[in-house]
N, CA, C and O atoms as CSV, one atom per row, in Angstrom:
chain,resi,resn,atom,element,x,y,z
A,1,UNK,N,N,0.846,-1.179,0.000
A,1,UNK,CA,C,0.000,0.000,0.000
A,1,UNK,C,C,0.888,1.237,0.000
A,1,UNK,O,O,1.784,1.344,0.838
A,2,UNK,N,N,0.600,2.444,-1.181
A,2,UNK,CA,C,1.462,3.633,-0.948
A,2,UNK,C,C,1.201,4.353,0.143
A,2,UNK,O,O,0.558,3.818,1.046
A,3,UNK,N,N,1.621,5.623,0.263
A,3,UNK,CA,C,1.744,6.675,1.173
A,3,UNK,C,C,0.181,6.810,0.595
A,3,UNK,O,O,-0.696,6.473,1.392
A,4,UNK,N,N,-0.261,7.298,-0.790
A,4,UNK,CA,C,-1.361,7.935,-0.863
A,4,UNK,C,C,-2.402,7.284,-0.595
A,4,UNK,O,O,-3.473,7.876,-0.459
A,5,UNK,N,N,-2.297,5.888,-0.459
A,5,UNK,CA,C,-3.384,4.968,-0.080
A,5,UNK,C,C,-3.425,4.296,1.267
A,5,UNK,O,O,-4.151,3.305,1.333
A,6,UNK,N,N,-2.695,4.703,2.486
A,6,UNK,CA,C,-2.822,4.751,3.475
A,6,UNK,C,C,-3.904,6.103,4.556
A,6,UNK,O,O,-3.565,7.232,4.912
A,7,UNK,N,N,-5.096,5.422,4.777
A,7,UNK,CA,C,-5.750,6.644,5.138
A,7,UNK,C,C,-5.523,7.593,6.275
A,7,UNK,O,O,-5.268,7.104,7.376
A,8,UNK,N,N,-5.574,8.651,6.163
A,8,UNK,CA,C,-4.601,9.550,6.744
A,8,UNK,C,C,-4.611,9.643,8.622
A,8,UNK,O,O,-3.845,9.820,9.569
A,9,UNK,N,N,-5.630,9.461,8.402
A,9,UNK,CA,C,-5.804,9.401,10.562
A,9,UNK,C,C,-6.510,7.854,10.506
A,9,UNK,O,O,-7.281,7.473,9.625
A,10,UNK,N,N,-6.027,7.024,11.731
A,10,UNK,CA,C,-6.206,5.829,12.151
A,10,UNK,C,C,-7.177,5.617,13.493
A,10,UNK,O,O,-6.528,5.814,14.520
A,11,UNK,N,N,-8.257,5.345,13.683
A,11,UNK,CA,C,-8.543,5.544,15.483
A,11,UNK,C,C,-7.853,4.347,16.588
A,11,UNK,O,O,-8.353,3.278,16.239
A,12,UNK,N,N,-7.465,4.248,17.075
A,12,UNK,CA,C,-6.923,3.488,17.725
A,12,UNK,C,C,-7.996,2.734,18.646
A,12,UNK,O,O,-9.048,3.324,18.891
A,13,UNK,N,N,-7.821,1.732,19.051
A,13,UNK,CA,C,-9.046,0.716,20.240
A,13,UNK,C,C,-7.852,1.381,21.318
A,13,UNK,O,O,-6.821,1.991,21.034
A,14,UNK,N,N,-8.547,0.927,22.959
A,14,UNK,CA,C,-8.173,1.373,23.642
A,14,UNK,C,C,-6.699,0.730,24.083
A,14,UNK,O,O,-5.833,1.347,24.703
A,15,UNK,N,N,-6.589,-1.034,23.495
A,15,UNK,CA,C,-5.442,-1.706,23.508
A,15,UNK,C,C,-4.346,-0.936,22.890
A,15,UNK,O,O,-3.247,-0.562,23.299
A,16,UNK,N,N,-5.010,-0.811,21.742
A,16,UNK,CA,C,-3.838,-0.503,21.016
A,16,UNK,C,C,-3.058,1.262,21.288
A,16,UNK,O,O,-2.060,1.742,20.750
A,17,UNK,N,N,-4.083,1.924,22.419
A,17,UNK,CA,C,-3.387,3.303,22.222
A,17,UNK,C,C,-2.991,2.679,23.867
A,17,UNK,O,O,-2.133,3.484,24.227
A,18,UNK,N,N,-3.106,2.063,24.572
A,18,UNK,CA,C,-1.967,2.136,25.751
A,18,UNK,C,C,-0.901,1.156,25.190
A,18,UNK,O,O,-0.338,0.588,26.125
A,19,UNK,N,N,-0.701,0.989,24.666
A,19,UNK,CA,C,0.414,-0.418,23.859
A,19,UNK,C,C,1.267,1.521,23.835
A,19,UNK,O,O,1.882,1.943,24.815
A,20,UNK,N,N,1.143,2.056,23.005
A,20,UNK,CA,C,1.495,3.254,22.614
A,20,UNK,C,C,2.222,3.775,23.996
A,20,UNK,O,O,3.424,4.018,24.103
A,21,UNK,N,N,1.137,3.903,25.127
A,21,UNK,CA,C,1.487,4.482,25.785
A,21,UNK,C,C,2.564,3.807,26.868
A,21,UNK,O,O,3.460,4.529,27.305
A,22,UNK,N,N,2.483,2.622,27.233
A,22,UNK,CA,C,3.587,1.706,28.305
A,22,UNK,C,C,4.987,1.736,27.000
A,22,UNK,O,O,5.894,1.077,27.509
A,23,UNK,N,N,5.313,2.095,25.994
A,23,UNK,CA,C,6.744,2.332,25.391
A,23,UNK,C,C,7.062,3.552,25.300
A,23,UNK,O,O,8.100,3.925,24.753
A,24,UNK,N,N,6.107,4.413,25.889
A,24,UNK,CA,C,6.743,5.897,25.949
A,24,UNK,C,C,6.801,6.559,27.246
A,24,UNK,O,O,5.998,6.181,28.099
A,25,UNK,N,N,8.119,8.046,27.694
A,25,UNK,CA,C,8.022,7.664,28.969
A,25,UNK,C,C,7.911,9.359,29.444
A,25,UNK,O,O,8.368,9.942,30.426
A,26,UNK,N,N,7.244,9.753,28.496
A,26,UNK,CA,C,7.172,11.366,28.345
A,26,UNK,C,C,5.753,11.247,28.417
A,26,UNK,O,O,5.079,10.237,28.218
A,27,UNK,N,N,5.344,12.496,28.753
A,27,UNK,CA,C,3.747,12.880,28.552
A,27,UNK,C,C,3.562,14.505,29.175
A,27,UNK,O,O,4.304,15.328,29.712
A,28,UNK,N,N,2.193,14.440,28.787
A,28,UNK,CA,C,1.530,16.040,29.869
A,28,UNK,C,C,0.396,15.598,30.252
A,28,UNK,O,O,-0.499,14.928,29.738
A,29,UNK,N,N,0.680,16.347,31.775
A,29,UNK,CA,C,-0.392,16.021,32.963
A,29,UNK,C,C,-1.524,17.429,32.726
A,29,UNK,O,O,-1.258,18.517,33.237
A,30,UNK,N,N,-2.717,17.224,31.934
A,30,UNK,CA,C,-3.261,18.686,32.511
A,30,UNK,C,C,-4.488,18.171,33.681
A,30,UNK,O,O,-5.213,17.200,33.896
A,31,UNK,N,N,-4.135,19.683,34.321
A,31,UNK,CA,C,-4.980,19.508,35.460
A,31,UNK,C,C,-6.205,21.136,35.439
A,31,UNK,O,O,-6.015,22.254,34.960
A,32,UNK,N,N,-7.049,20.724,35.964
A,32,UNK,CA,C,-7.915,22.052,36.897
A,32,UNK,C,C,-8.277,22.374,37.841
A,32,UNK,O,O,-9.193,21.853,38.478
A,33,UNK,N,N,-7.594,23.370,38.159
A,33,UNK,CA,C,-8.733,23.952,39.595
A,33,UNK,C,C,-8.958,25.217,39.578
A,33,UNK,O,O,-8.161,26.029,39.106
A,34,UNK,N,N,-10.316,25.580,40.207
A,34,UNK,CA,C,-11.200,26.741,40.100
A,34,UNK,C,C,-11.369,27.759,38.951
A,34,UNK,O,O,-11.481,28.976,38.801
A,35,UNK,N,N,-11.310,26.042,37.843
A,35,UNK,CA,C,-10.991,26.868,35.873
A,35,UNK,C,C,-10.069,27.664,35.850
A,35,UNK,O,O,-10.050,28.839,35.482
A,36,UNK,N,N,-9.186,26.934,36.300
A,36,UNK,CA,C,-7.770,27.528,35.625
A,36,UNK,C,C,-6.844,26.052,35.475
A,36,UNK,O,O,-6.454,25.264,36.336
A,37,UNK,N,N,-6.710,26.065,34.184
A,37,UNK,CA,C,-6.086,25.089,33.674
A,37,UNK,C,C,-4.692,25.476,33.768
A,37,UNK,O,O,-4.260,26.586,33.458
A,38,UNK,N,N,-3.720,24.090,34.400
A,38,UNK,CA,C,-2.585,23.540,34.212
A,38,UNK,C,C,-2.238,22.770,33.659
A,38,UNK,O,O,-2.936,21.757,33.637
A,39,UNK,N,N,-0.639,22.792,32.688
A,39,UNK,CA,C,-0.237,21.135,31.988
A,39,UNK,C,C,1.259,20.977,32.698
A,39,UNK,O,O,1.927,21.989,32.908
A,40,UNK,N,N,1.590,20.087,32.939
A,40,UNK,CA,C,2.573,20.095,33.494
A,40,UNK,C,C,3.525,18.527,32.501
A,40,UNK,O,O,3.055,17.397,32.370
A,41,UNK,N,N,4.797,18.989,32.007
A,41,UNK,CA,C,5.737,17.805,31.355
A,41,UNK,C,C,5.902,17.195,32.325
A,41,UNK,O,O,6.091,17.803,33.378
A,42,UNK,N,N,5.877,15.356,32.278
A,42,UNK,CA,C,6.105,14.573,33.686
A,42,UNK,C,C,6.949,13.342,32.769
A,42,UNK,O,O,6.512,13.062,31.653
A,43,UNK,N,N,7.911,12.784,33.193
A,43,UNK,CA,C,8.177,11.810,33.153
A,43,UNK,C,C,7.369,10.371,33.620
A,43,UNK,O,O,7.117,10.607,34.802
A,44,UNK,N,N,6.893,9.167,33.354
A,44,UNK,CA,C,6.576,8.090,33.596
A,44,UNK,C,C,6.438,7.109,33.377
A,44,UNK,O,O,6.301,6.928,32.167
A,45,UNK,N,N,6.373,5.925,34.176
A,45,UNK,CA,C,5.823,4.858,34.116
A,45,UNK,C,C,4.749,3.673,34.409
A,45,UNK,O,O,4.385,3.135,35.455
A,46,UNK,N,N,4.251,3.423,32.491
A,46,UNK,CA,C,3.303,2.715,32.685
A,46,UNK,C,C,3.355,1.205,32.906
A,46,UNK,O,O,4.144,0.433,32.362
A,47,UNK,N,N,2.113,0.806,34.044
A,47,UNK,CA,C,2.148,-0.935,33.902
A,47,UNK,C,C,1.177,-1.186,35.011
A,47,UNK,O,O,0.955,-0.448,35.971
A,48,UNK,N,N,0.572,-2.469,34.700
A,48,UNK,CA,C,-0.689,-2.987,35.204
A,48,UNK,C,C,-1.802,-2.152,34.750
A,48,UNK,O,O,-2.948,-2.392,35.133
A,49,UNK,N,N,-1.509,-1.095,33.884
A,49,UNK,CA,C,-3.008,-0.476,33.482
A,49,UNK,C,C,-2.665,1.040,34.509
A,49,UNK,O,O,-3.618,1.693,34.933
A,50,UNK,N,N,-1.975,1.238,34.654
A,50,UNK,CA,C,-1.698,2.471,35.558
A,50,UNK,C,C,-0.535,3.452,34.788
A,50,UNK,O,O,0.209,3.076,33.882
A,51,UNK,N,N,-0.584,4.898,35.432
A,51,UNK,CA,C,0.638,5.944,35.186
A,51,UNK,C,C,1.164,5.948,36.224
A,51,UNK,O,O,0.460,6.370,37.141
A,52,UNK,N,N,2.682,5.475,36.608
A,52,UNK,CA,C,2.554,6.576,37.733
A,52,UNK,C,C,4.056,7.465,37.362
A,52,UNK,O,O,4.678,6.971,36.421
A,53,UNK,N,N,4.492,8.326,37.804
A,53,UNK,CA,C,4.995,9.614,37.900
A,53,UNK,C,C,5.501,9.901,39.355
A,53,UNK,O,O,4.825,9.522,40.312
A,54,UNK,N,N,6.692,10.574,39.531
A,54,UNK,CA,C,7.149,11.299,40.944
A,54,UNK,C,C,7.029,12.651,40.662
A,54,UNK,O,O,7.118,13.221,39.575
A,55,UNK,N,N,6.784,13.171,41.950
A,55,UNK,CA,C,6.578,14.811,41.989
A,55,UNK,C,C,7.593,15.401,43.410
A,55,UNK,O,O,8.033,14.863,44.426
A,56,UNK,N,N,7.629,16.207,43.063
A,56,UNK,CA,C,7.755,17.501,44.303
A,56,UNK,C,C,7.167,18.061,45.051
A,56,UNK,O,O,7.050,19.060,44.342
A,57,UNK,N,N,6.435,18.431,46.296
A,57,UNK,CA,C,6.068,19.590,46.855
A,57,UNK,C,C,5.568,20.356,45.845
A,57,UNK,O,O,5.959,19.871,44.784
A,58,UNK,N,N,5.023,21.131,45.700
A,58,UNK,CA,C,4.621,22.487,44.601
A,58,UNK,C,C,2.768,22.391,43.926
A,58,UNK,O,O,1.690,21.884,44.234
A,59,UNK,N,N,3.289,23.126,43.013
A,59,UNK,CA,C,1.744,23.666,42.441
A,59,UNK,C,C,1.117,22.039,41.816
A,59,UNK,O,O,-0.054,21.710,41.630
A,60,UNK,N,N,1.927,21.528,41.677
A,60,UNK,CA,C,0.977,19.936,40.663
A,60,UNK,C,C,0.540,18.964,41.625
A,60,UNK,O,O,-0.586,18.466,41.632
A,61,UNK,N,N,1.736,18.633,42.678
A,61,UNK,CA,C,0.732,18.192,43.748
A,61,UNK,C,C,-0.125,18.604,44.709
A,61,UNK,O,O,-0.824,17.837,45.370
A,62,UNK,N,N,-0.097,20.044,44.842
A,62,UNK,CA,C,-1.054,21.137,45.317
A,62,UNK,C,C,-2.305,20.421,44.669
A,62,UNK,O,O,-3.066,19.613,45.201
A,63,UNK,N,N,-2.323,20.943,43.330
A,63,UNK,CA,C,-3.769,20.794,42.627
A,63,UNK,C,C,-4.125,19.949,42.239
A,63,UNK,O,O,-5.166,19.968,41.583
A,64,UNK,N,N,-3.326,18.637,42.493
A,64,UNK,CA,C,-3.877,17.166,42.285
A,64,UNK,C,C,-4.887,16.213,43.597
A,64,UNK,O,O,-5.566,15.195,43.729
A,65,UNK,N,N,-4.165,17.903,44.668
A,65,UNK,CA,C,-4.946,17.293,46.075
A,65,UNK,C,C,-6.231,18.453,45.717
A,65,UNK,O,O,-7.182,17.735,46.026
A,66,UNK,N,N,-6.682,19.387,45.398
A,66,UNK,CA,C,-7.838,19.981,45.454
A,66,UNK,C,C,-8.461,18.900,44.326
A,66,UNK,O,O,-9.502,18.374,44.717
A,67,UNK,N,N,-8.046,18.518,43.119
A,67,UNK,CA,C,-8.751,18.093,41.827
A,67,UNK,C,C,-8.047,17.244,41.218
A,67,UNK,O,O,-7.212,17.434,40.334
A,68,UNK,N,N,-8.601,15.690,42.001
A,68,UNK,CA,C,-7.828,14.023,41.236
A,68,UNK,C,C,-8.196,14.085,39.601
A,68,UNK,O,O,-7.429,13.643,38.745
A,69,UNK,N,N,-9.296,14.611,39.346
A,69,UNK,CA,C,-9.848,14.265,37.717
A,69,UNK,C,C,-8.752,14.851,37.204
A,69,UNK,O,O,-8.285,15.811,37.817
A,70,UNK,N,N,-8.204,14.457,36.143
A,70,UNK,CA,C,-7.107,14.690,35.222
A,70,UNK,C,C,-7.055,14.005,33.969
A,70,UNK,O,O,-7.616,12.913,33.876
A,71,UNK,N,N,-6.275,14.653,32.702
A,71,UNK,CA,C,-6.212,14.586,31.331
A,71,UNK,C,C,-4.561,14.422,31.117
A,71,UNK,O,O,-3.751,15.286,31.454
A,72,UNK,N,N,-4.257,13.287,30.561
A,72,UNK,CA,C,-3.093,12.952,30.203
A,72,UNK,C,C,-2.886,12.716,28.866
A,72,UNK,O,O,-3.489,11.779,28.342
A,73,UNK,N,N,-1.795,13.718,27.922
A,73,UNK,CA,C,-1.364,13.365,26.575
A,73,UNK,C,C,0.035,12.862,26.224
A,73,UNK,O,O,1.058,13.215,26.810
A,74,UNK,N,N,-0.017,12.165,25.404
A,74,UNK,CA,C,1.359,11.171,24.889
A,74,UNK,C,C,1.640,11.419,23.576
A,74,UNK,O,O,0.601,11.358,22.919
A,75,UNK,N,N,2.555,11.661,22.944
A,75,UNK,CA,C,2.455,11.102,21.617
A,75,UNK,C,C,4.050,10.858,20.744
A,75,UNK,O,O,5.116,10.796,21.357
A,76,UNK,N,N,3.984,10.791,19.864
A,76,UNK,CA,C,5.278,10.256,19.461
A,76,UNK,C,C,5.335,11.143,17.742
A,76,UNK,O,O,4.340,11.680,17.254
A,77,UNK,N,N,6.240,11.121,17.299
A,77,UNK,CA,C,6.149,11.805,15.507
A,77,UNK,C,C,7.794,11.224,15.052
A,77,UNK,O,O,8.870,11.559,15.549
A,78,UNK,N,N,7.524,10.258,13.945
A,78,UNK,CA,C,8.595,9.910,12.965
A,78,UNK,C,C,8.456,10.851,11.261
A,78,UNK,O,O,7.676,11.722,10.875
A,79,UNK,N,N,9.511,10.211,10.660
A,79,UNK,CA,C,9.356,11.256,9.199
A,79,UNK,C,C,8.029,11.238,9.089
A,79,UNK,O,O,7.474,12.298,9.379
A,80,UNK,N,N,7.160,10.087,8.658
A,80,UNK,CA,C,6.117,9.672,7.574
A,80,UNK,C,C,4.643,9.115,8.690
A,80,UNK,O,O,3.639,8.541,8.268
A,81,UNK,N,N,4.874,9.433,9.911
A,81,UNK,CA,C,3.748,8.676,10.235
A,81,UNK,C,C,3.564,9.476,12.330
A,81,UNK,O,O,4.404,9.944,13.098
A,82,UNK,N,N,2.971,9.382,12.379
A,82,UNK,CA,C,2.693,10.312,14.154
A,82,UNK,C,C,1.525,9.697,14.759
A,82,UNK,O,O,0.708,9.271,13.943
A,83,UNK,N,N,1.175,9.509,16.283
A,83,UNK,CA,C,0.451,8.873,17.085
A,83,UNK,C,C,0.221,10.083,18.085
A,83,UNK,O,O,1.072,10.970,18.155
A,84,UNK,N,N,-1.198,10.126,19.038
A,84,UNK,CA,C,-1.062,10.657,19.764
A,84,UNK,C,C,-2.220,9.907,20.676
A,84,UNK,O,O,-3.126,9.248,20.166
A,85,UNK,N,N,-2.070,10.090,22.014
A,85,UNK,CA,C,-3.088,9.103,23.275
A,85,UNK,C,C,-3.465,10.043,24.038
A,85,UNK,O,O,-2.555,10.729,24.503
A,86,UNK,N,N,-4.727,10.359,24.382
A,86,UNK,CA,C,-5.264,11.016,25.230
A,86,UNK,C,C,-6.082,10.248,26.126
A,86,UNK,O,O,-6.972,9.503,25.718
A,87,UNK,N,N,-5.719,10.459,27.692
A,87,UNK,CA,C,-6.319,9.481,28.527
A,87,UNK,C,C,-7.203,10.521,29.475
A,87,UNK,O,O,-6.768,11.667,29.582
A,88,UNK,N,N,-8.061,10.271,29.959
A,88,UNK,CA,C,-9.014,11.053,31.044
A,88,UNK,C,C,-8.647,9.575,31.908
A,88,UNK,O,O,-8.566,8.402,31.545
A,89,UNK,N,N,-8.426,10.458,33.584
A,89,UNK,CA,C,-8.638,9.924,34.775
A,89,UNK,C,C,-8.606,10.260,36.059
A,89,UNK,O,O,-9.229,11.300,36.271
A,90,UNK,N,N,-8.018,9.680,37.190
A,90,UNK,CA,C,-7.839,10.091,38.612
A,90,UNK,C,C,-7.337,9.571,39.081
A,90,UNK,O,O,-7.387,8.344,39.167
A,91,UNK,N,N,-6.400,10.553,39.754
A,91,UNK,CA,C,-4.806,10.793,40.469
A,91,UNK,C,C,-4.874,10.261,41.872
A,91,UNK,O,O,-5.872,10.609,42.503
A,92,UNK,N,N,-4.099,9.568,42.420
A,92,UNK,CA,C,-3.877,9.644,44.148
A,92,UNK,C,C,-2.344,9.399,44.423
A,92,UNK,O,O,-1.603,8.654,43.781
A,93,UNK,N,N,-2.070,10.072,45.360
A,93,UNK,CA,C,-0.698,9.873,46.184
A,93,UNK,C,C,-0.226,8.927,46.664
A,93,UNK,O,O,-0.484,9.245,47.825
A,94,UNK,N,N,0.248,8.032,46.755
A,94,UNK,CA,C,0.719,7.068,47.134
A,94,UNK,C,C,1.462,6.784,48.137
A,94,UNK,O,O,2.677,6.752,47.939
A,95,UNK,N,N,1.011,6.539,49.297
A,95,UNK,CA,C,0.859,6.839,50.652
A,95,UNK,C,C,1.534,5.619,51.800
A,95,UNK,O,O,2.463,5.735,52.600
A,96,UNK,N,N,0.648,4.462,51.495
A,96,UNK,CA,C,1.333,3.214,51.931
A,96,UNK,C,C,2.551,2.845,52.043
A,96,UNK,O,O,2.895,2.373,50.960
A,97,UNK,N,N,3.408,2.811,52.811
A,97,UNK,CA,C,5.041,1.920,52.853
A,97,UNK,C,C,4.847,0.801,52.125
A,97,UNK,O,O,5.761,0.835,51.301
A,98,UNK,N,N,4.103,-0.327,51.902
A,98,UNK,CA,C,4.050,-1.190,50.837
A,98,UNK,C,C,3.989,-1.067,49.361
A,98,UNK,O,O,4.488,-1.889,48.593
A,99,UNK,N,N,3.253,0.169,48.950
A,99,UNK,CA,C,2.894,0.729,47.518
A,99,UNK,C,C,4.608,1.624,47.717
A,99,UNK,O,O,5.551,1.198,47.050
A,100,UNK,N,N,4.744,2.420,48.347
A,100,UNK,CA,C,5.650,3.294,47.731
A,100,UNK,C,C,6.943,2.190,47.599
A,100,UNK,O,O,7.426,2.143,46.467
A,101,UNK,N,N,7.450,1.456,48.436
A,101,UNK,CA,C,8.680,0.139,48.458
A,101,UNK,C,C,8.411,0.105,47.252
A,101,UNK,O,O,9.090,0.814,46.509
A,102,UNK,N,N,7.490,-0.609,46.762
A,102,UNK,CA,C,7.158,-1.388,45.241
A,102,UNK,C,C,7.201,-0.535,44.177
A,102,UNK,O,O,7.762,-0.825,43.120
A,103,UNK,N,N,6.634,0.521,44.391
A,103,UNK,CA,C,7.075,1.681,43.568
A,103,UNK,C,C,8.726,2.286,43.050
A,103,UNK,O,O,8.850,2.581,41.861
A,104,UNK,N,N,9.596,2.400,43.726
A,104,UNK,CA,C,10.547,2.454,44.082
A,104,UNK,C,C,11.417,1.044,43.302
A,104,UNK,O,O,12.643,0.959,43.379
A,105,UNK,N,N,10.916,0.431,42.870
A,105,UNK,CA,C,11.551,-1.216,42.236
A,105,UNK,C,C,11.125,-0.861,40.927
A,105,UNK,O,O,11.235,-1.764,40.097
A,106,UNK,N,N,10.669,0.214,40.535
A,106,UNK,CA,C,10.405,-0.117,39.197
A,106,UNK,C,C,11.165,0.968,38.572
A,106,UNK,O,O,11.293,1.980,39.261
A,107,UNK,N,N,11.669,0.964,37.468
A,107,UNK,CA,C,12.402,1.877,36.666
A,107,UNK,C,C,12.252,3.493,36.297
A,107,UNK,O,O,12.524,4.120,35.274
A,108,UNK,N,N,11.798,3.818,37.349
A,108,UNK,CA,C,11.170,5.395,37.174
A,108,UNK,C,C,12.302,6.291,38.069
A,108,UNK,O,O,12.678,6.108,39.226
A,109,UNK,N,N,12.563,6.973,37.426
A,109,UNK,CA,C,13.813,7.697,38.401
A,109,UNK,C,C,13.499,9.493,37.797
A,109,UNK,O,O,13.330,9.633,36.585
A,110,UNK,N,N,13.456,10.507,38.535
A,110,UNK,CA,C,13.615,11.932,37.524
A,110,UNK,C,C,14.299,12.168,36.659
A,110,UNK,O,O,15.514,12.017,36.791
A,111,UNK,N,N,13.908,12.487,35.824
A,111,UNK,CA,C,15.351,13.009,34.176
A,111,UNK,C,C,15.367,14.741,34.623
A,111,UNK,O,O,15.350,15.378,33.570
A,112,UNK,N,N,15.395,15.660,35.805
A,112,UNK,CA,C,15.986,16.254,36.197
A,112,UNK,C,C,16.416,16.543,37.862
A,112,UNK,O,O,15.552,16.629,38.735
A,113,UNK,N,N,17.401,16.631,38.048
A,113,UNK,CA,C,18.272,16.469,38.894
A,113,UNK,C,C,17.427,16.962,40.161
A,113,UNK,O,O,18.083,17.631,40.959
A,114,UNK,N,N,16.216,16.769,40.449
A,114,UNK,CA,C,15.883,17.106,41.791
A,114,UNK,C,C,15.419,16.052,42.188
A,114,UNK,O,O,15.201,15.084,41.459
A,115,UNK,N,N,15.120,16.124,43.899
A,115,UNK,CA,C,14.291,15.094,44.629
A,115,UNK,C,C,12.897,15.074,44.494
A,115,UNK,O,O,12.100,15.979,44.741
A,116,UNK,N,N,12.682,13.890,44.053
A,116,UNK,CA,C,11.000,13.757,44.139
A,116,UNK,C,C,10.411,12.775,44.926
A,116,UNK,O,O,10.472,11.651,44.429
A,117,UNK,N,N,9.913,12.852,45.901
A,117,UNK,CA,C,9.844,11.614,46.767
A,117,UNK,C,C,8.547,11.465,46.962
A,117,UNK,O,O,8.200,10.565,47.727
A,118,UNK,N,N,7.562,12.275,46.345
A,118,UNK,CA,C,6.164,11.539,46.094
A,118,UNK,C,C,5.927,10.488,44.816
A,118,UNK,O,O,6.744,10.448,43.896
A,119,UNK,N,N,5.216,9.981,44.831
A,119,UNK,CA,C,4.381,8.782,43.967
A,119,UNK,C,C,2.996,9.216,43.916
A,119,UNK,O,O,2.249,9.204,44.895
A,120,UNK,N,N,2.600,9.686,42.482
A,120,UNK,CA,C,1.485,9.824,42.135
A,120,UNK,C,C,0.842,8.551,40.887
A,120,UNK,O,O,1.531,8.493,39.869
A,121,UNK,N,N,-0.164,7.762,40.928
A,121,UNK,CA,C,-0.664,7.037,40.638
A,121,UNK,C,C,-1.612,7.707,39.620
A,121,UNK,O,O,-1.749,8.834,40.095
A,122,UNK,N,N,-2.249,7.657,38.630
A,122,UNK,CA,C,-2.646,8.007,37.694
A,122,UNK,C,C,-3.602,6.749,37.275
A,122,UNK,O,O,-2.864,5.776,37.120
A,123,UNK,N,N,-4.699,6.471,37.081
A,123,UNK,CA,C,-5.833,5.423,36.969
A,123,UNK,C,C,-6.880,6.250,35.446
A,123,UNK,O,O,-7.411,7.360,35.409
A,124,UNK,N,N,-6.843,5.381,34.601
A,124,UNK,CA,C,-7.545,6.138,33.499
A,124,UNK,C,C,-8.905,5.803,33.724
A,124,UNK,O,O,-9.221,4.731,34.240
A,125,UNK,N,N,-9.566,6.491,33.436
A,125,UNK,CA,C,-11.331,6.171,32.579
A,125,UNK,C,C,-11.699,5.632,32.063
A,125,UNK,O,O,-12.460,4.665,32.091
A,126,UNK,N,N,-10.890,6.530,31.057
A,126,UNK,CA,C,-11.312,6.740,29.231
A,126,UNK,C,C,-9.404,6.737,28.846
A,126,UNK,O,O,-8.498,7.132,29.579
A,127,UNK,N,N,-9.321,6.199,27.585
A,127,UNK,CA,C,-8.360,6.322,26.850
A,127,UNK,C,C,-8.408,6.413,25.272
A,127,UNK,O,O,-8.904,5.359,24.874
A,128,UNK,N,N,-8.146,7.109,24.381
A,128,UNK,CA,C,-8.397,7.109,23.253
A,128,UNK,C,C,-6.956,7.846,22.617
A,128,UNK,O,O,-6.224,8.721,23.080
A,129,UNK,N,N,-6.915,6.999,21.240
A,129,UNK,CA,C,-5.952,7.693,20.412
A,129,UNK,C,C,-6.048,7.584,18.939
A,129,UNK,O,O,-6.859,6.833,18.398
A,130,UNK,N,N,-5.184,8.366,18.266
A,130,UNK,CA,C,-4.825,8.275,17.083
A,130,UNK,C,C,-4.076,7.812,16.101
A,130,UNK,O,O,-3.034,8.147,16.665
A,131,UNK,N,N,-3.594,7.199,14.849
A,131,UNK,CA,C,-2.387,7.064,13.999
A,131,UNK,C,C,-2.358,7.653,13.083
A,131,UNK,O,O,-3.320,7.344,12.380
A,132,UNK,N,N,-1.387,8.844,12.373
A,132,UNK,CA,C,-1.591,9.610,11.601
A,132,UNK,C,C,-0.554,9.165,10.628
A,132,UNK,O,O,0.566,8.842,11.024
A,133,UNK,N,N,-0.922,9.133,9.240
A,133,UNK,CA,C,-0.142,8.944,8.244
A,133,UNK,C,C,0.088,9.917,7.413
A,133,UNK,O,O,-0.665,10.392,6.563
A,134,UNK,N,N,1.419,10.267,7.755
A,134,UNK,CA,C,1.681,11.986,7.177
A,134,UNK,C,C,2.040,12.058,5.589
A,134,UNK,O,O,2.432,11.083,4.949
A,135,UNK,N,N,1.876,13.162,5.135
A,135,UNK,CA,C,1.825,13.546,4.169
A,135,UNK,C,C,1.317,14.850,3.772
A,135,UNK,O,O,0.549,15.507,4.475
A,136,UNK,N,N,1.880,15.320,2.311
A,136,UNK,CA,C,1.577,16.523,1.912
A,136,UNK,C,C,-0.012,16.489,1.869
A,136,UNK,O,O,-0.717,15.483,1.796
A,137,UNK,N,N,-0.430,17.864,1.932
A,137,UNK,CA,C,-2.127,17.861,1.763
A,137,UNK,C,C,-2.803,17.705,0.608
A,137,UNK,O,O,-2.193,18.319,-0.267
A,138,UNK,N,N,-3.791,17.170,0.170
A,138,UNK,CA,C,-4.500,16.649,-1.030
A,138,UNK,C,C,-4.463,17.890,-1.634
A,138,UNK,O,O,-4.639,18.872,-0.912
A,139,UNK,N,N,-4.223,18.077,-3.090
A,139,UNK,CA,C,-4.617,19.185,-3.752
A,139,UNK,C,C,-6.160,19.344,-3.840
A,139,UNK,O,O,-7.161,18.638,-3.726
A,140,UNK,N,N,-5.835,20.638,-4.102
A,140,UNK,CA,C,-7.412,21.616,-4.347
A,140,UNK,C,C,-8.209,21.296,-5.065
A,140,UNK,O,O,-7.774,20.886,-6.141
A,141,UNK,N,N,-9.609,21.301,-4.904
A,141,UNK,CA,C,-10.535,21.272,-6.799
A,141,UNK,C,C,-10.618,22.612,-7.091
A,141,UNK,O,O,-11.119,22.983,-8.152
């Protein structure tokens, strides 16, 4: 099949857009409170059907304790072809000495040089995504 006969956006089932999402380890967290929207870049890791992410003290775990509902985006872009995953869900801290130990065993570390010693858990809803097959735009009639 050519480029021109590949149809241009793909919808993804919900398998196939977290398949997407447990090989990637980037995303954005947006959040709200009192309609004022935040996005915040997070590093993470997915598995068992979960996000989870470390944080800091500050404004994201501030407003993850006023407002768990949250919107998470992923996506990836090569020459000829781009994906993107949008998940709706709800956040909790991770609190337990048993959850955080276990947490702590899995390959999630900060990619910048500060301490993060919370564990935020991330539980989806809804998950939905896309596959885009790039290309120049159809000419005009």
């Amino acid at each position: 099949m050519t480029s021109e006969e590949k149809p241009p956006v793909v919808e993804l089932t919900a398998e196939e857009s977290w398949r997407f999402v447990e090989k990637t380890f980037h995303g954005r967290l947006a959040l709200s409170v009192g309609n004022q929207p935040d996005i915040f870049p997070v590093n993470y890791f997915a598995h068992d059907g979960v996000l989870l992410f470390r944080t800091a003290p500050g404004t994201k775990l501030a407003e993850l304790t006023v407002n768990s509902q949250v919107a998470f985006e992923v996506d990836g872009i090569y020459s000829d072809e781009a994906w993107s995953v949008v998940m709706h869900g709800t956040t909790r801290e991770l609190e337990l000495s048993a959850e955080i130990e276990a947490a702590e065993q899995l390959p999630l570390r900060p990619w910048v040089r500060t301490e993060k010693h919370h564990y935020v858990e991330l539980t989806p809803t809804s998950i939905s995504g896309r596959f885009f097959n790039l290309g120049p735009e159809p000419g005009r009639d």
